[in-house]
N, C-alpha and C positions, 0 to 999 in steps of 0.2 A: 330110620330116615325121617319119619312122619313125625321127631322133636324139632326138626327145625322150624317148626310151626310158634314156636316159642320163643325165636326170635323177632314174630311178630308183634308182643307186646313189648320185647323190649327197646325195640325203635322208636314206639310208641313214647317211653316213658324218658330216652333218649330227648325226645322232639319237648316234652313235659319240663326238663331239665332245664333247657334253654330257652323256652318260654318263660318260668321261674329264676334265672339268672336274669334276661333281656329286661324283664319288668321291674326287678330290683335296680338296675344301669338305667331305666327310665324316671324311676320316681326319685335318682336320686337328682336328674336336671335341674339346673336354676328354675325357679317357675315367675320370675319377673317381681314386679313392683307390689304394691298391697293390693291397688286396684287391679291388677291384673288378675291378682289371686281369689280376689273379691268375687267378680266376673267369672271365674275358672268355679267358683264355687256353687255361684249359681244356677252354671248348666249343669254341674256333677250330682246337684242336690235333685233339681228335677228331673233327669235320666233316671234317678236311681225311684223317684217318685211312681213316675210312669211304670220300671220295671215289677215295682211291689203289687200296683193295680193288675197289672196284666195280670202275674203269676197266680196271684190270687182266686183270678177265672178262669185259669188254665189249670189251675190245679183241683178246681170241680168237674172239670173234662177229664184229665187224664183220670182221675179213681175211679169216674163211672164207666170211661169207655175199655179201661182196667178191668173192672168186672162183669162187663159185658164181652169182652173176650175170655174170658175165663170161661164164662158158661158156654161160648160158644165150643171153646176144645173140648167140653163134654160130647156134644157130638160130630166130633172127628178124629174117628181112630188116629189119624198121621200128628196129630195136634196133642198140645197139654197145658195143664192149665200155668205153664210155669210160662207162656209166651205175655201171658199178663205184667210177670214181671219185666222181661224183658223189652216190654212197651213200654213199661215207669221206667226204666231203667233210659232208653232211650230217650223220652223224653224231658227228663232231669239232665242228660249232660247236654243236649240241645237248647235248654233254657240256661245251663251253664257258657256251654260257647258264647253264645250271645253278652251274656256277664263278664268274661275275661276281655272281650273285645270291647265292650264301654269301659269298663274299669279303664284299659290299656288305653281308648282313645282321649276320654275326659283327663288324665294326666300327661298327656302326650300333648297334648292340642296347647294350653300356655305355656309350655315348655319348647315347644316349636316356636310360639310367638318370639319369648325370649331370645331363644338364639339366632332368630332372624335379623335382631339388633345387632348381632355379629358378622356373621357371614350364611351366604345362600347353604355353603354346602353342612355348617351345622343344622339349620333348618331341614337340610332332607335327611340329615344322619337322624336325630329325633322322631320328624315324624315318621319315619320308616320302619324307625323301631320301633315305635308304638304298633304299626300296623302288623309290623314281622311278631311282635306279642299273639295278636291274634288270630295270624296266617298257620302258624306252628302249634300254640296250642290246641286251636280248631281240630286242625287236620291229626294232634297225637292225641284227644281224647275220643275223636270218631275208631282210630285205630286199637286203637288201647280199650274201648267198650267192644267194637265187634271181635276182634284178636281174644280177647279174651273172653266173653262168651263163646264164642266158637269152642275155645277149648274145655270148657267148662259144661257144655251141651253135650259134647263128643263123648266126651269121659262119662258124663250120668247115664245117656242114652245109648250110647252106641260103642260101647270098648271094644276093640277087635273088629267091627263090624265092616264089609266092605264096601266099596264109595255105591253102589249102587242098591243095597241095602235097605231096607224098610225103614230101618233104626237112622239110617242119615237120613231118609227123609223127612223122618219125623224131627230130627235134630236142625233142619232148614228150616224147617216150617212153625218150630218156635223160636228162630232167630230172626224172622220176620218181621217178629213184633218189637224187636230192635230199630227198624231202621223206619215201622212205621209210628212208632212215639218220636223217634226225631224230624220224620219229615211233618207230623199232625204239628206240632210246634213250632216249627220252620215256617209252615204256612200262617199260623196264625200272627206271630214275632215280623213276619216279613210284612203282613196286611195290616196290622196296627201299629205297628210303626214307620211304615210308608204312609198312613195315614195323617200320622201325626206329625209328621215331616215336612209333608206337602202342606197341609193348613195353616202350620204355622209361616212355611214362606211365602206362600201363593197372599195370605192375609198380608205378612210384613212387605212385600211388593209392590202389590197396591195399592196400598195406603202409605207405605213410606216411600217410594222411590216414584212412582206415575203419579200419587194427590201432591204429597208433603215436598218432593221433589228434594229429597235429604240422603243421604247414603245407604245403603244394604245393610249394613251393621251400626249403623247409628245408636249411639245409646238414648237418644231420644225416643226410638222409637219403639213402645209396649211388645212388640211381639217378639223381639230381635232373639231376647234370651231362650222363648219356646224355637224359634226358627236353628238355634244352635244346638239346642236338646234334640232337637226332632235330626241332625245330621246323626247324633251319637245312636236314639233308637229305632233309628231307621235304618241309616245307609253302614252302623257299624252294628250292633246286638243283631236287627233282621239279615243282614248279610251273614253273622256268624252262625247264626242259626241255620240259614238257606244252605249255605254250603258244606254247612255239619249233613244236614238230611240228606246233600245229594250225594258228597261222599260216600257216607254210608249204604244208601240205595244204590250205585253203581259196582258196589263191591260186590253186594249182597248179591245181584242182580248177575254178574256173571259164578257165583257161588253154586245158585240156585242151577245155571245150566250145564255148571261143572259137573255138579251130581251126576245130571242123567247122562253123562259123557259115557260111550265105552271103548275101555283100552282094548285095540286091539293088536299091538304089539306087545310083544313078552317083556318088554325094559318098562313094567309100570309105574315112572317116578315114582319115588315117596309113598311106596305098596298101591299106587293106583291113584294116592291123592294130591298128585299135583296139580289138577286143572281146577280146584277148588283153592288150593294152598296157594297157586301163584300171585292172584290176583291179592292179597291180603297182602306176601311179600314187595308186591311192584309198589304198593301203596304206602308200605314201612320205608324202603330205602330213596321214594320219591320223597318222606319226610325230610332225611339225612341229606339229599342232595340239595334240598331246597334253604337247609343251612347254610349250606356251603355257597348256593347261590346269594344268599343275603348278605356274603361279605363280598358281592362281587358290584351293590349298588353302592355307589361313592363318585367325588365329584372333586375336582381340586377347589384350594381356597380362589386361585386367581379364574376361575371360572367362568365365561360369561353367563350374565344374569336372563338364562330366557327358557322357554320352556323345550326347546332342542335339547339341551344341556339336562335335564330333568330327566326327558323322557329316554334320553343314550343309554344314561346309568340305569333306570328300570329297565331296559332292555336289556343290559347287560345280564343283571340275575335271573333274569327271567328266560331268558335263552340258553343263558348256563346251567341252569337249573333242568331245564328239558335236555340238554343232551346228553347231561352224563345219565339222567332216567334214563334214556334211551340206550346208551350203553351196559346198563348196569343191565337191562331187560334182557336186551340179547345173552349177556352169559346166565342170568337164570332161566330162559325158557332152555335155552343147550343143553343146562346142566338137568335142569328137575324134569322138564315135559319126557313123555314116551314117543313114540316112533310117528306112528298112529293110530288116531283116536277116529271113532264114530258116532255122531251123537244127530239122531232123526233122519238118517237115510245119506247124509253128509262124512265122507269119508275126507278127513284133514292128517295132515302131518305138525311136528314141530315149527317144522319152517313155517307152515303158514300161520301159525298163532305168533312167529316171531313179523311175521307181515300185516298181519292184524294190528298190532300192536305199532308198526310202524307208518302204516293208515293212519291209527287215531291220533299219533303225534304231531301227523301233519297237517289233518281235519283240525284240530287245533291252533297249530299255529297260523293256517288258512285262514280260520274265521276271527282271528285276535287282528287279523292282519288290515281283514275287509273291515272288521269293526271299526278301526283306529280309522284308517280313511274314511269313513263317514262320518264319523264326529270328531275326529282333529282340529283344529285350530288351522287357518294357512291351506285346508284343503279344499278342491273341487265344491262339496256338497255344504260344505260350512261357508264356502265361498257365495254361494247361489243367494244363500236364505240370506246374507247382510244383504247385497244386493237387491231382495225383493224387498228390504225391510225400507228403503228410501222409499216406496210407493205407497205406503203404508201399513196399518194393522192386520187387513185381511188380505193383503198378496205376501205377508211374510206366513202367515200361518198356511196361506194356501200351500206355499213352497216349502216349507215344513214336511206337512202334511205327502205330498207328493215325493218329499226325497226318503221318508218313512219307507213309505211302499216300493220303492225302485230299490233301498238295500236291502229288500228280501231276496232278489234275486240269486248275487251271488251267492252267498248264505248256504240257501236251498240246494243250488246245485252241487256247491262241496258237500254238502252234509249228504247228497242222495249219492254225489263217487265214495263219498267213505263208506257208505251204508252198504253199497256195494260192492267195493272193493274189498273191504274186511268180512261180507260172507263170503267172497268167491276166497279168501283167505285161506279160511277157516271155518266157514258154516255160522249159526248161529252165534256159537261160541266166540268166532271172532268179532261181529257184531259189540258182544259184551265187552272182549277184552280190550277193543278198541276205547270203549268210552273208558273203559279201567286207567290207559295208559293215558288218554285227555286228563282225566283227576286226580292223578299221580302227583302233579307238583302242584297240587289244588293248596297247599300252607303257602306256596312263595304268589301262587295268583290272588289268592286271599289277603296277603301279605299288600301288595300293592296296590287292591281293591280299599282298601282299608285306609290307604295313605291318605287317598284322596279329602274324606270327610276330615280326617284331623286337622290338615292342611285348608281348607275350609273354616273352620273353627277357630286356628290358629289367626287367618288373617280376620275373624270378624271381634278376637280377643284385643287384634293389633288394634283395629277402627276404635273401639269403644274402652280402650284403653288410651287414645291419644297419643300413641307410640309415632315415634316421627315416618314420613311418607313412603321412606325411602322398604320402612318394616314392610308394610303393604305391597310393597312391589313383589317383595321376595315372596311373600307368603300369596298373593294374587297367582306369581308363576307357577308356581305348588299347586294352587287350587286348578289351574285349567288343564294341568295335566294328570291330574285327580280327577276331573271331569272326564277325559277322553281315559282311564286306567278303568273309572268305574262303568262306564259304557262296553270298554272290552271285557270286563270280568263277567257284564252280564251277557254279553252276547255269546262267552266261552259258556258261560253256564248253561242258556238254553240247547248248544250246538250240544255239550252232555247230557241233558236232560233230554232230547231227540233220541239219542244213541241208548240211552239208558230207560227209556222209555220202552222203545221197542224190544230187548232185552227183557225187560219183564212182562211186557206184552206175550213173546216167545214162550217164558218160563210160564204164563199165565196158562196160555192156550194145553203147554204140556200136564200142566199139574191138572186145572180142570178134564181133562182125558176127552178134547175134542183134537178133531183130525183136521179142524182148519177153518176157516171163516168166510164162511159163504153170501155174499152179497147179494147172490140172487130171491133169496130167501126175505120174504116182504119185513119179518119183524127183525131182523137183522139190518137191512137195510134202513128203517124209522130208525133205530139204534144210532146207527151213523151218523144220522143228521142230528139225532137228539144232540150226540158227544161232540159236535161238530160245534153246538151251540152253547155248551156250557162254560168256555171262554171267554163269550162274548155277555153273557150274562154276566158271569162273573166280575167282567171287566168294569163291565156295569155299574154293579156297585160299591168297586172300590172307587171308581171317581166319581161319582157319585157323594158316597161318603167324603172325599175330599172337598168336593166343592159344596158340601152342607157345612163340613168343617169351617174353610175358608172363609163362607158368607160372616158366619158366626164369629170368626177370626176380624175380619174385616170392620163389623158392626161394633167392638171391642176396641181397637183400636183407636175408632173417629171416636166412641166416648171419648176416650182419654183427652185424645186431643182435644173435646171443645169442652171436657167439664172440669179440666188439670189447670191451673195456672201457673204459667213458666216452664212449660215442658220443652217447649219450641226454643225458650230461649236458653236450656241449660240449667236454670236455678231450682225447675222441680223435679221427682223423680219419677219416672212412670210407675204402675202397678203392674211389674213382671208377672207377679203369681199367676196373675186373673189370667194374663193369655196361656199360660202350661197349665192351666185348672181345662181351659176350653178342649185344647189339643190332646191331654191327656183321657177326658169326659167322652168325645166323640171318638177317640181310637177305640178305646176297650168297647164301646155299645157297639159300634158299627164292624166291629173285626167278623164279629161272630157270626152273622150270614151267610159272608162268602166262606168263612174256614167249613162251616154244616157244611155248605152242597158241595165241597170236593169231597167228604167225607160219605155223607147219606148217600148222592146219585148213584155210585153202582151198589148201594145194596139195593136200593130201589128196583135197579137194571135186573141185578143179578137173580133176587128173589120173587119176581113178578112173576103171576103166572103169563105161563104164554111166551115167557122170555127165556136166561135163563144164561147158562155159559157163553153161548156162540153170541148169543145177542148183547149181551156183557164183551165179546171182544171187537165185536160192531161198535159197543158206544166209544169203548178207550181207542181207536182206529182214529175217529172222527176227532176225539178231545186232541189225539195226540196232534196232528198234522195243522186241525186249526189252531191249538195254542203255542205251537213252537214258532209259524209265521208272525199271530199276532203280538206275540213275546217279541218277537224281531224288532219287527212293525216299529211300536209303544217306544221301546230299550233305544231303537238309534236316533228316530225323530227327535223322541225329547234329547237326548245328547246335543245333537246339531243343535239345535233352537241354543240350548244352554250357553253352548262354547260362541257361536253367534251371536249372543246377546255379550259375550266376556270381550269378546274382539274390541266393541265398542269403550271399552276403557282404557287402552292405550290409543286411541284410535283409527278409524278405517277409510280408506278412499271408496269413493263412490262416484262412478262417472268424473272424475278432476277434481273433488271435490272432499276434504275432509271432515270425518263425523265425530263426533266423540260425545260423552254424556249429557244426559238432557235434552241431545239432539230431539228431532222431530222420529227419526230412524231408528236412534238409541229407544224409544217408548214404543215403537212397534215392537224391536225385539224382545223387549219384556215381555211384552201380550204374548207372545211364538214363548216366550224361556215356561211362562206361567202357564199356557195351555197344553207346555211338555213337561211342565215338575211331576202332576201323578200318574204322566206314561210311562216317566223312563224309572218312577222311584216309587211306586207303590202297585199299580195292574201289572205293568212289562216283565216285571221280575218277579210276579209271585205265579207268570206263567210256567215257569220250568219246575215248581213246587206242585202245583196244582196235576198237572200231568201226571209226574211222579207217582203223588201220593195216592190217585186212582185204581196207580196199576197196581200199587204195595195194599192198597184196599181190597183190588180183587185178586192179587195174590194169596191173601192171608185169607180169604172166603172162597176161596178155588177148590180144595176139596171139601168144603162143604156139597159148594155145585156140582163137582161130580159124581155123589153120591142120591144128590138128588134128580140128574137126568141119566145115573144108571138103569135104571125100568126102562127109558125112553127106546122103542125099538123102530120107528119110525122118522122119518124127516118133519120137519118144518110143514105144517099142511097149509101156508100158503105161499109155497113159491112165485117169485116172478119168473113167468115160464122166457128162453127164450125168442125170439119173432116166430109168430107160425106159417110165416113163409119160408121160411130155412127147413130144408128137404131133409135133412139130418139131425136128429137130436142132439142138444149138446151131451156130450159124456163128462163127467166130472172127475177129473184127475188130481192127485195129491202129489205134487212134489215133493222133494226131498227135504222144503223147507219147513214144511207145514202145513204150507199156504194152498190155496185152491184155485185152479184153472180150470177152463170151458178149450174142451175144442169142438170142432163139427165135422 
């Protein structure tokens, strides 16, 4: 029974297939005029410029930190030195993702333009494909690396061996290194190229649309070409990457607690290994359905031209696509799970992991739901910030600002009934398998996430190609529904990266061999707040880095314009390179700070004296909870601001009054789009990475740590006692989950 494990890679290569068909029907599109191609060539030439620099300094990270894990599995028995490879290995197909989804967007993007001179609905057939390029192969090389390591672990280490076994543990705990070379690259792919995204537009806004008072994609204007490179490696290569790592890590992530699962009914799926097998399975045939979902997004030619009409048909595959996952789940958890299982004092059945699962599909689609209403076009929250934007620059960013932190709320409370409902599920495990089934049709959400920057590109190919008004229309409707698609794919990511968080928080706490996380306890507690803080720092200095960029961007720019003659009027050409030399220069110096401290901080935590495992699940407690809010926070404000500032182009009533470009109202919302470009496109979203990759750090250092606080025969000596007016001592009790309660 334990072969059906092997048609885990083949889904995978299934998914492979039609990425490699989809991308062949892409490039063979019209791609327009000379100038268009012109144009089309100089964002492809500099995307691919930017990705050589990156690679270049990511590939003196990965070797070292390659053999720096190597030495470390010398000292851990459970560990080998082969997890080394399996971190190169992850992180080359994670710098891959990234690659297929720029290739796929920079071809896709003139080619959209193109058929926008025809009709809206070839424009969404194009750019969808392009993004469906990178939604499917994403998700079948994430499958296709862990599927097939798995089996290639299983077979060297542990043949015969059973799920609870010394030999699978050690066989987990060098797949680890799997999923943390993808997410180490995810974070950095997602933070340098958010970087370089935001400087070039935050520069090109400023100075072309608030000084020059000239269009977004003006070809007049020096940064326009960087501001179109930086959608490719930012919102499409970082995104491929980002959601390569989470994939990966959410699978991983409920694999790791399959393990310690024990069958305690005699019908032990798949000799005992279905609770680690499923989650790999839900993930293969969520590829397949996500297929099938992709011929479910289409549009008639007589169509109305508006962004309803856009956003119907992505609803459609993407709805489609969740429910036949949802169906397919239910007959494999019937068919593979055993009766039941027990795993850390939680006694669960099949049924409840098929409830698990049916939690996290709907945590899901909850939070795509609340996302879309906060940063829609036409809605409530997007409604508020035009309206503040008539009164000027600081009561729109204030109203920005405040409609950020009121969409945390719903958010939080769905994510805290899944959290909950999927353990009263299934325990821990359902927790896991919860987020599994959220990331199940992570190709077709990919897919759609993905649309948006093409269609973006496509209409700034329209502008500066001179295509008639009517192109822009089409491709403008594209872009604002590309705005509110990539706002919900970030908002689904963080709602996963919560669930998958905790999940290897769990797996964390188990491997390191503590019995729970005591807050009472003073260095546990500093812990807390350390982790509590490392998002905000973080955040710190990715916009930070953005707005050193920008200035520099900015300073670039007014050259041109006062040292260029005839640039204003059409007869000279600007100097593109200089602004993708700028954008490109400050990504790669400035990535490298924040990608160290998600990486260094818990060794720090972990190996201090005086600290140590407990105090290491203290810090990733605090990181998890504040970066899943502040990721919210960043992800919907700037969305709002964006789609707010987009209104103003067909334009808006205000109190009886109509606005439209150039307005007094229209250059407020620019200030609100530009003070939310690097929240919702370079911090907001490298929250759900950063998280992650914490826990897959102290994952893969976990038994180190419990080797090193085995002597330890004491407590913490210096607790925080509780009040000494309480006549009872507290007693300290261990639930079934792990975790730790006081009573009196």
């Amino acid at each position: 029974m334990q072969h059906i494990i092997y048609l885990v890679p083949v889904m995978a290569v299934i998914g492979l297939l039609y990425t490699y068909f989809k991308f062949r029907w892409v490039s063979k599109q019209d791609a327009g005029t000379p100038r268009m191609k012109e144009i089309s060539n100089y964002i492809s030439v500099g995307a691919m410029a930017f990705l050589r620099a990156e690679w270049k300094i990511l590939a003196y990270f990965v070797i070292v930190v390659g053999i720096l894990l190597a030495v470390l599995a010398t000292t851990n028995p459970h560990s080998h030195w082969l997890i080394s490879v399996a971190f190169i290995i992850g992180a080359v197909l994670s710098a891959l993702a990234g690659y297929i989804g720029m290739r796929a967007a920079t071809l896709s993007n003139v080619r959209t333009a193109h058929a926008a001179r025809s009709s809206l609905k070839k424009a969404l057939h194009v750019s969808f494909g392009g993004g469906a390029v990178m939604g499917v192969g994403v998700a079948g090389m994430a499958v296709l690396g862990l599927g097939g390591l798995y089996i290639i672990f299983k077979q060297y280490f542990a043949p015969g061996a059973s799920l609870n076994s010394a030999e699978m543990i050690q066989t987990i705990e060098v797949l680890t290194g799997f999923s943390l070379g993808a997410e180490s690259i995810a974070l950095f792919a997602r933070v340098g190229g958010g970087i370089y995204t935001k400087a070039a537009d935050v520069g090109a806004d400023l100075v072309g649309k608030v000084e020059a008072g000239i269009p977004e994609d003006d070809p007049r204007n020096p940064a326009t070409i960087a501001d179109n490179v930086g959608d490719n490696v930012g919102d499409v290569a970082g995104m491929g990457a980002d959601l390569f790592g989470s994939y990966v890590a959410t699978v991983l992530a409920t694999i790791v607690l399959g393990q310690q699962i024990n069958i305690i009914s005699t019908d032990g799926g798949l000799d005992g290994f279905s609770p680690i097998i499923l989650p790999m399975l839900i993930a293969g045939v969520g590829i397949l359905f996500s297929i099938i979902g992709t011929l479910f997004v289409k549009i008639s030619e007589t169509a109305a031209i508006s962004t309803e009409t856009v956003q119907r048909a992505l609803n459609m595959g993407n709805w489609g696509s969740m429910i036949m996952t949802a169906i397919a789940s239910v007959g494999l958890v019937t068919w593979l799970m055993p009766e039941q299982m027990e795993l850390r004092g939680v006694v669960f059945t099949k049924y409840g992991v098929l409830g698990a699962i049916g939690v996290g599909l709907v945590v899901g689609a909850l939070m795509s739901i609340v996302t879309e209403y906060y940063t829609a076009m036409g809605r409530r929250p997007v409604n508020r910030i035009i309206k503040k934007s008539s009164t000027g620059h600081a009561t729109n960013v204030i109203g920005g600002l405040a409609m950020g932190m009121e969409s945390t709320f719903l958010p939080i409370i769905i994510l805290a009934g899944g959290i909950w409902g999927s353990f009263e599920c299934a325990g821990l495990y359902g927790v896991a398998i919860a987020a599994a089934a959220m990331m199940a049709t992570t190709a077709m959400q990919l897919a759609i996430d993905a649309f948006g920057p093409i269609a973006d590109n496509a209409g700034g190919i329209a502008e500066m190609s001179e295509l008639p008004k009517e192109v822009r229309e089409k491709t403008d409707v594209l872009d604002a529904v590309g705005n509110t698609t990539a706002a919900t794919g970030k908002g689904f990511a963080i709602a996963s990266a919560a669930l998958t968080a905790l999940a290897l928080f769990a797996a964390f706490v188990g491997v390191a061999g503590i019995d729970g996380i005591d807050i009472y306890k003073a260095n546990v507690l500093a812990c807390l707040f350390v982790g509590a803080m490392i998002p905000f720092l973080f955040s710190s200095l990715a916009i930070r880095a953005v707005g050193e960029a920008a200035m520099a961007m900015v300073e670039e720019v007014r050259r041109q314009f006062r040292t260029i003659p005839g640039i204003m009027e059409g007869t000279a050409k600007p100097e593109y390179d200089k602004c993708v030399e700028i954008s490109t220069e400050a990504s790669i110096k400035k990535m490298i700070v924040p990608g160290t401290i998600a990486i260094i901080s818990p060794l720090v935590i972990g190996f201090m004296p005086g600290l140590g495992a407990e105090a290491l699940g203290g810090f990733l407690a605090g990181a998890t909870v504040s970066g899943v809010l502040l990721g919210m926070f960043q992800n919907n404000s700037g969305g709002a601001w964006d789609n707010a500032k987009k209104s103003f182009e067909k334009g808006v009533e205000i109190n009886g009054e109509m606005f439209y470009k150039k307005s007094e109202p229209y250059k407020a919302s620019v200030t609100g789009d530009t003070v939310g470009d690097p929240l919702k496109d370079t911090s907001g979203p490298s929250m759900n990475i950063l998280i992650k990759l914490m826990s897959i750090v102290s994952l893969v250092i976990a038994p180190t740590l419990a080797q090193l606080d085995a002597p330890e025969t004491i407590e913490a000596r210096s607790p925080i006692q509780p009040p000494a007016k309480q006549k009872t001592a507290a007693i300290k009790k261990a639930d079934p989950s792990g975790t730790v309660s006081y009573t009196r």
